[in-house]
C-alpha positions as CSV (number, residue, x, y, z in Angstrom):
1,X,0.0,0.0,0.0
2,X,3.1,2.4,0.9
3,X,4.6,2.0,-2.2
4,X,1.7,2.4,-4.6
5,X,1.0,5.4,-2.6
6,X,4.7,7.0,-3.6
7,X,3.9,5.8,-7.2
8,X,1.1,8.1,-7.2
9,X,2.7,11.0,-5.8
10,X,5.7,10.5,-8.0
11,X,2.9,10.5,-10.8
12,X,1.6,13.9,-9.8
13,X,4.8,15.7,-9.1
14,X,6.1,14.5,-12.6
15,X,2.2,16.1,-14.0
16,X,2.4,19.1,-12.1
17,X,6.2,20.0,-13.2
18,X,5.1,18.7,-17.3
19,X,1.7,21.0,-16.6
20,X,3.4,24.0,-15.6
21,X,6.2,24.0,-18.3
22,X,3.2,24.1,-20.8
23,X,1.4,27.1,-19.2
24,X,4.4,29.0,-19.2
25,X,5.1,28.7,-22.9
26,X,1.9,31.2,-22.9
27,X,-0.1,33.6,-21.1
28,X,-3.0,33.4,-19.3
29,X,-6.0,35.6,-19.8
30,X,-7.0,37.2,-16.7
31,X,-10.8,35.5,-15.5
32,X,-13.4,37.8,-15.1
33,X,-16.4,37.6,-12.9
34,X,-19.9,37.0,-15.1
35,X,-22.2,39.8,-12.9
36,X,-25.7,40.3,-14.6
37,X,-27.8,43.1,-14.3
38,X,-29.7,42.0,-11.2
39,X,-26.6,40.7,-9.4
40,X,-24.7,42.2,-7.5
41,X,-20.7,42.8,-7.7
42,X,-18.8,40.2,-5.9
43,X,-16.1,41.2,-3.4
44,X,-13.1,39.1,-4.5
45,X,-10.8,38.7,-1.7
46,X,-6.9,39.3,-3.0
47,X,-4.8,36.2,-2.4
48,X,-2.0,36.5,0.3
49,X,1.5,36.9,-1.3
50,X,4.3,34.6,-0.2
51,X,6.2,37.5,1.2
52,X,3.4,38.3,4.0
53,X,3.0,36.4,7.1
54,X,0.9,33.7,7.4
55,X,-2.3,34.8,9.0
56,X,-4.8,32.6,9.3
57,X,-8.5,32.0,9.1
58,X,-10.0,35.8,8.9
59,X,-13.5,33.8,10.1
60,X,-11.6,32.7,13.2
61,X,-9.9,36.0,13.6
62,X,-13.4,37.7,13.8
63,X,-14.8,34.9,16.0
64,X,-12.0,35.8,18.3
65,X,-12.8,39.4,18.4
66,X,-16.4,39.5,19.2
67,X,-18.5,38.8,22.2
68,X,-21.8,37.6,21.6
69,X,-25.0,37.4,24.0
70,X,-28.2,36.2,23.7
71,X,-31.9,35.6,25.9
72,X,-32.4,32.6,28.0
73,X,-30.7,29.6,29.2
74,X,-30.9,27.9,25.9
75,X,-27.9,28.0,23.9
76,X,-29.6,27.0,20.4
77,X,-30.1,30.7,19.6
78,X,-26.6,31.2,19.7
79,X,-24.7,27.7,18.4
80,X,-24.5,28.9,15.3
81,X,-22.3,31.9,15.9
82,X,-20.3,29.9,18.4
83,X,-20.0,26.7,16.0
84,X,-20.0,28.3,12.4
85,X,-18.8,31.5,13.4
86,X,-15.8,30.5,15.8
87,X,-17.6,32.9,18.3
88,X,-14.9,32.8,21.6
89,X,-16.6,34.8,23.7
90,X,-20.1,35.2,25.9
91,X,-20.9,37.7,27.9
92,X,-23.8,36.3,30.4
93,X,-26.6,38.1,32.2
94,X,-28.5,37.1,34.9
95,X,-31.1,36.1,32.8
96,X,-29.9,33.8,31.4
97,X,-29.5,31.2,34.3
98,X,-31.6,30.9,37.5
99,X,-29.1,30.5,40.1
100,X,-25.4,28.7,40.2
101,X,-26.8,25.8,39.6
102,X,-28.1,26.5,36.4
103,X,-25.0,28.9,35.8
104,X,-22.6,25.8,35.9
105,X,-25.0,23.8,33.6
106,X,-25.2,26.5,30.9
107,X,-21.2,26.8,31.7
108,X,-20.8,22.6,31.2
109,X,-22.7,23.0,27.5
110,X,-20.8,25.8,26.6
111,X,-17.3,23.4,27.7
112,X,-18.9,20.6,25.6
113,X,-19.5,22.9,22.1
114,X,-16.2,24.1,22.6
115,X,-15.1,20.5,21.5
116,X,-18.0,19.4,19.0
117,X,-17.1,22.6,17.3
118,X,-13.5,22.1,17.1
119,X,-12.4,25.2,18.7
120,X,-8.9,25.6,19.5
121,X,-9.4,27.6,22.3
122,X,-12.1,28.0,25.1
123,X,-14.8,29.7,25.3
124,X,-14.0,32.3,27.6
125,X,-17.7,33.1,29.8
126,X,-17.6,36.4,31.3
127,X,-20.4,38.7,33.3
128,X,-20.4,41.3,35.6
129,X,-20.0,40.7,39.1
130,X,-18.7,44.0,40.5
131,X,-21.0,43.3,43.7
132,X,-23.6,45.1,45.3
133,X,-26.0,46.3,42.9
134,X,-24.0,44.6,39.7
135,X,-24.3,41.1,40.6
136,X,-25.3,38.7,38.0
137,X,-24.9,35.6,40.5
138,X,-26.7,35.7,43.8
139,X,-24.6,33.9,45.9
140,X,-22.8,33.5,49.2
141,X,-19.4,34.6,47.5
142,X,-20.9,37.8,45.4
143,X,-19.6,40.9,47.3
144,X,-20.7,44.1,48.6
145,X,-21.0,47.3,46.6
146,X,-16.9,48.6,45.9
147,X,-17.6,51.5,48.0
148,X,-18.7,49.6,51.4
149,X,-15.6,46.9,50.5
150,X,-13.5,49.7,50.0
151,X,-13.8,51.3,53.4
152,X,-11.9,48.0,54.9
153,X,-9.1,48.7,53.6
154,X,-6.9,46.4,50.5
155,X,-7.0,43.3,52.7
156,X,-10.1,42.9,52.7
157,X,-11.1,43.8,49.4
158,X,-8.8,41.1,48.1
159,X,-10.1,38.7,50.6
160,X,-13.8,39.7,49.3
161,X,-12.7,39.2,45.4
162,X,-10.9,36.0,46.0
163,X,-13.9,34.3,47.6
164,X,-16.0,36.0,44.9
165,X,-13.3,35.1,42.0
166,X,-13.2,30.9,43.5
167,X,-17.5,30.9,43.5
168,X,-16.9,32.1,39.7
169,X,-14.4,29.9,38.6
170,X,-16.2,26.7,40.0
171,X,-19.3,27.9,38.4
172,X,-17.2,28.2,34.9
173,X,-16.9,31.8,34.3
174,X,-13.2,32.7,33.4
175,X,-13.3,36.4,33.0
176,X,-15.4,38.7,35.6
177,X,-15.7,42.5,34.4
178,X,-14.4,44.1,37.4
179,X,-13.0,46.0,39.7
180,X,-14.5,49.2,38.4
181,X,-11.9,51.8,38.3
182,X,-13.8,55.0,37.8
183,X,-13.4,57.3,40.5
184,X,-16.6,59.0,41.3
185,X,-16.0,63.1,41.4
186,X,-19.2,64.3,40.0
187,X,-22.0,64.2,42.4
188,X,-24.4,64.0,39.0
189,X,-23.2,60.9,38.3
190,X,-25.8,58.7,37.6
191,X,-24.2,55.2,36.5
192,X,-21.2,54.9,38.9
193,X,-22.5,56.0,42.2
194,X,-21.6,53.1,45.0
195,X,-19.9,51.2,42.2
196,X,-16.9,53.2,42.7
197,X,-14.3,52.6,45.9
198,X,-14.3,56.8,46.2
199,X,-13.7,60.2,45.3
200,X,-10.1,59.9,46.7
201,X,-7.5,58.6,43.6
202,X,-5.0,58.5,46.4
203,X,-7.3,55.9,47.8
204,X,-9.1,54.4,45.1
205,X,-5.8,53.1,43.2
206,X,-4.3,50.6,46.0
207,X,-8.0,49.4,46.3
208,X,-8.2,48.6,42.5
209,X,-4.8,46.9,42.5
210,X,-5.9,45.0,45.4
211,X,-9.1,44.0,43.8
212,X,-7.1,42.4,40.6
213,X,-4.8,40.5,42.8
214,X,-8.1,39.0,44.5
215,X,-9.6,38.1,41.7
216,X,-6.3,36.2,39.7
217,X,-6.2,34.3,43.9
218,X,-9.6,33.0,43.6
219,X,-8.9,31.8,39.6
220,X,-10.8,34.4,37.4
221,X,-9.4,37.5,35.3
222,X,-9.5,40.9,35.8
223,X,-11.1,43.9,33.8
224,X,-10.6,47.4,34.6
225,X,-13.2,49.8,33.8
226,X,-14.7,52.4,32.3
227,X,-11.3,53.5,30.7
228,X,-10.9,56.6,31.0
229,X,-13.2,57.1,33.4
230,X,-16.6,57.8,34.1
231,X,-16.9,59.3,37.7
232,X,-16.2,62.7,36.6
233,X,-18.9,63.0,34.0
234,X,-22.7,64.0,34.5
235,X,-25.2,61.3,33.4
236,X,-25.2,57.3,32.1
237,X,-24.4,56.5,28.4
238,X,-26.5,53.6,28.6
239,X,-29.1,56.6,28.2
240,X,-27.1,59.1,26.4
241,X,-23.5,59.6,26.0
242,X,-21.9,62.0,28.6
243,X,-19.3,64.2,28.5
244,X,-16.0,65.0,31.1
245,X,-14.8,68.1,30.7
246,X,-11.1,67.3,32.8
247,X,-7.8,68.3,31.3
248,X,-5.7,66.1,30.7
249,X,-3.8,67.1,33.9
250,X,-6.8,66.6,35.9
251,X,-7.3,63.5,34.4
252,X,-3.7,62.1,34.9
253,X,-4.3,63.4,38.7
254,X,-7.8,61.9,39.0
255,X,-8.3,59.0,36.6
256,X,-5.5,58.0,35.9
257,X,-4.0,56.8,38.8
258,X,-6.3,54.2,39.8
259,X,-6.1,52.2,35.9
260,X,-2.3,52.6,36.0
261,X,-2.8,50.8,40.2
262,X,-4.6,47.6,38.2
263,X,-2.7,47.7,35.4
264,X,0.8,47.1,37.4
265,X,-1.3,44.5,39.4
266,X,-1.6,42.4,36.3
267,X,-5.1,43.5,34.9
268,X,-6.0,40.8,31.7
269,X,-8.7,43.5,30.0
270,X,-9.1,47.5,30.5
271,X,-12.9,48.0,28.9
272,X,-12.7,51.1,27.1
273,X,-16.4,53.1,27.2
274,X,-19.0,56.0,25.9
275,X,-18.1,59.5,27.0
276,X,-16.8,62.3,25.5
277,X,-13.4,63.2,26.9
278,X,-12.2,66.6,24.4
279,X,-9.7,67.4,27.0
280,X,-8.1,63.9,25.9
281,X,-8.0,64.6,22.5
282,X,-11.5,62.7,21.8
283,X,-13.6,65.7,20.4
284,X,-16.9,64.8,19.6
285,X,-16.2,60.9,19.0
286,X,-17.1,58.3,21.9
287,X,-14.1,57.3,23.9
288,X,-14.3,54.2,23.0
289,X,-14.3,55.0,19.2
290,X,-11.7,57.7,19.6
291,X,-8.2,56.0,18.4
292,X,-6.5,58.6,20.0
293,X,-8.6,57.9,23.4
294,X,-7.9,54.4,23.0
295,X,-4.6,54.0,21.8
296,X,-3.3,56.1,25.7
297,X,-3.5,52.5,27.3
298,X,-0.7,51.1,25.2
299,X,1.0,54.7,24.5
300,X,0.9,56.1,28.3
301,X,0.1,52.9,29.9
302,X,1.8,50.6,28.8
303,X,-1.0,48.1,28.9
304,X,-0.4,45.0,27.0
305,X,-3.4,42.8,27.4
306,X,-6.7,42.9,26.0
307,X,-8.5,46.0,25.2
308,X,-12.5,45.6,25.1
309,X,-15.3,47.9,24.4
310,X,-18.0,48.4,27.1
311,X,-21.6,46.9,25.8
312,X,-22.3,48.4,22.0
313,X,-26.2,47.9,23.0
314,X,-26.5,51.1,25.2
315,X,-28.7,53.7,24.6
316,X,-26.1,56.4,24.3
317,X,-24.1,54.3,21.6
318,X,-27.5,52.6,19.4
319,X,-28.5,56.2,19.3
320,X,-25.6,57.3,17.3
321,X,-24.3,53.9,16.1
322,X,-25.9,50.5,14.3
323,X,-24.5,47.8,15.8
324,X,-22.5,46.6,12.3
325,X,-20.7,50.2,12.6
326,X,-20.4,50.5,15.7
327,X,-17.9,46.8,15.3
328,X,-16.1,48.1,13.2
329,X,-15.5,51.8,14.7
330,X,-14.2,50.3,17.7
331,X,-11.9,47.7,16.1
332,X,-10.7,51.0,13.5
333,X,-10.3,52.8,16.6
334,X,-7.8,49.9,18.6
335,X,-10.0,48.2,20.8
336,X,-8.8,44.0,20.3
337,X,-12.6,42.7,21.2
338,X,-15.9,44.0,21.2
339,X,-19.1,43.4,23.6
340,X,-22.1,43.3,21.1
341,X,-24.4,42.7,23.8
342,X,-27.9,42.9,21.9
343,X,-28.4,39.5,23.3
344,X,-30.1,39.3,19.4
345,X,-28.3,36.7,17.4
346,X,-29.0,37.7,14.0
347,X,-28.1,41.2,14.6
348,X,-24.8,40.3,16.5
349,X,-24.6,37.9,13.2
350,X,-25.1,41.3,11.0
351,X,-22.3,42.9,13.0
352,X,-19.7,39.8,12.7
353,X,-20.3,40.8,8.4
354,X,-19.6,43.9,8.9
355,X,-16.3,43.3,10.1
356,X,-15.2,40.9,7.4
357,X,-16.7,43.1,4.7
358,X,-14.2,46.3,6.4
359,X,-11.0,43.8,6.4
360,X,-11.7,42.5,3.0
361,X,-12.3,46.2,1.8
362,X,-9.1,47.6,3.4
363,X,-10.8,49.9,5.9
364,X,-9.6,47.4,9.2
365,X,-6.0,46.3,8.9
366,X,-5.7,42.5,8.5
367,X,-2.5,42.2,10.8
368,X,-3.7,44.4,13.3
369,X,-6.8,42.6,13.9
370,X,-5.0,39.2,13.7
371,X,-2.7,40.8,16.5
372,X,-5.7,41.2,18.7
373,X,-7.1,38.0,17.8
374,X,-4.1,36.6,19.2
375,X,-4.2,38.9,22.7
376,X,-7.9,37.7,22.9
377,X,-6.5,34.0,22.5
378,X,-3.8,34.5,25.0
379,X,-7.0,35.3,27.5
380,X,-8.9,32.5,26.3
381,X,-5.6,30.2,27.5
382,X,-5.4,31.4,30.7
383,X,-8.7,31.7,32.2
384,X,-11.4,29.9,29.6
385,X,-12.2,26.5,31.2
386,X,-10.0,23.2,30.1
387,X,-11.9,21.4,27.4
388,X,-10.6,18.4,25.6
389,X,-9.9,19.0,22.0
390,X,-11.8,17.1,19.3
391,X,-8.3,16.0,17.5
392,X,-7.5,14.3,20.9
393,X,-11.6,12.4,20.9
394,X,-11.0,11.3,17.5
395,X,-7.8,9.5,18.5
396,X,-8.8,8.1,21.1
């Protein structure tokens, strides 16, 4: 069997070496797309030359960028977008499980797709669970609001995140969307409030830090948010998009401080959000879809890890922004993975072709969102729960 098996591919080298001699003796007529009246113009998609680097599946690239979400405990809505679409990320609400028991079945269903669909990296499951009022899981570990945790001391606020971060992980969530960062100056606030450890950035920024330590204790990753801050603005852009009037002294003595604390504390994600920040160079474009907004955390930061968007689904944003352009403003603007959050499959779906249709047009940079596809991957190793990859079922 072996050696009619090198016969053949003796055959075919010999073919291929006879068959390209022949086409060389003449040109070749460039092939032109047949396009009728009524049909539209296809994109063609220009092949990669040998001189570029290898970068993969563009599907899986964009399945690696996004974070989809969807309504009830059921994942059927969604399996397409994980299985088809390579979809690596879900950001859960509470509605969609009834309690941790329910949470770690959804969590064990999500574990098993991750191998039917061949995946080569987990599913990373993320929700908010700041505590106090933002708790998606009512439990024993979920904590008290940042502000009462805050008040004893960085101890005990890592002592309160690892407890939280160990009730997470064994209910299979790998990435929790906290400690919030903001620190709350502006007493018109009206989405921070207790959410924040203070008004004091000489205080807030050890109790941030401490936070993220708790958190990587008790097994789960860290996000800081609302980059660059939402404390000092009037209002909640999940109604309409607020705007901070700091310089950017006042914000490097205010802000600042505390995202820089989490950051040197080993923060995996800093969630970039919707305000307007002109004293940061952000003008009339959301922070989130400002580049030069965005691009401070690697630039005066120095932050290497992921860089998400806070949820594209809020009022202030879908007022301004459909959800497809909204996708693609944040990943033109340097943001490595996006929160759809419409908990609406076939929109999130619509958003996904968006993206593609902006890489294959030139308007998102094809290495640049391969580089974040590989940050977002990086996450996904770390804190996305152990599955056992299909390659390994089939051998055994």
């Amino acid at each position: 069997m072996r050696s009619f098996r090198r016969d053949l591919i003796a055959f075919a080298i010999i073919g291929a070496v006879i068959a390209g001699t022949l086409l060389s003796a003449r040109p070749i007529p460039a092939a032109r797309p047949v396009v009728s009246a009524s049909s539209p113009v296809p994109v063609v998609e220009q092949p990669v030359s040998s001189t570029e680097p290898d970068l993969g599946s563009l599907d899986e690239d964009i399945g690696s960028v996004v974070v989809v979400s969807w309504r009830g405990s059921d994942i059927d809505p969604v399996r397409s977008l994980l299985d088809d679409g390579r979809v690596g990320g879900v950001l859960l609400f509470a509605s969609n499980f009834d309690g941790p028991a329910s949470l770690a079945s959804l969590t064990d269903r999500l574990q098993a797709l991750t191998t039917s669909a061949c995946l080569d990296h987990p599913i990373l499951v993320m929700l908010d669970e700041e505590g106090g009022q933002v708790n998606r899981v009512q439990a024993a570990f979920a904590p008290p609001s940042q502000l009462i945790a805050g008040s004893g001391g960085t101890d005990h606020v890592r002592a309160l995140e690892r407890a939280s971060a160990a009730g997470l992980h064994q209910l299979g969530v790998g990435l929790n969307l906290a400690p919030v960062a903001d620190v709350r100056t502006n007493a018109r606030d009206q989405v921070i409030l207790d959410r924040s450890f203070g008004a004091n950035p000489a205080l807030v920024a050890p109790l941030v830090g401490a936070a993220v330590q708790g958190l990587h204790d008790g097994g789960v990753g860290a996000t800081l948010k609302h980059f660059p801050g939402l404390g000092g603005a009037a209002g909640d852009p999940h109604v309409a998009i607020p705007t901070d009037y700091e310089s950017e002294a006042e914000w490097k003595g205010i802000q600042m401080p505390a995202f820089q604390a989490g950051i040197a504390a080993g923060a995996d994600a800093v969630m970039t959000t919707a305000v307007y920040v002109p004293g940061l160079g952000g003008g009339t474009t959301p922070a989130m879809f400002s580049a030069p907004v965005v691009g401070r955390l690697r630039t005066q930061l120095g932050f290497g890890g992921v860089i998400v968007t806070d949820s594209l689904s809020m009022g202030g944003v879908s007022a301004r922004y459909s959800l497809p352009e909204a996708a693609v403003a944040a990943l033109e603007a340097g943001n490595d993975m996006v929160l759809l959050g419409y908990r609406d499959p076939a929109y999130e779906a619509e958003a996904m072709a968006a993206v593609r249709a902006a890489v294959v047009s030139g308007r998102l940079d094809r290495a640049s969102l391969h580089q974040s596809a590989m940050r977002v991957n990086q996450l996904r190793d770390r804190w996305g729960r152990r599955f056992m990859h299909c390659r390994a079922v089939k051998v055994a």
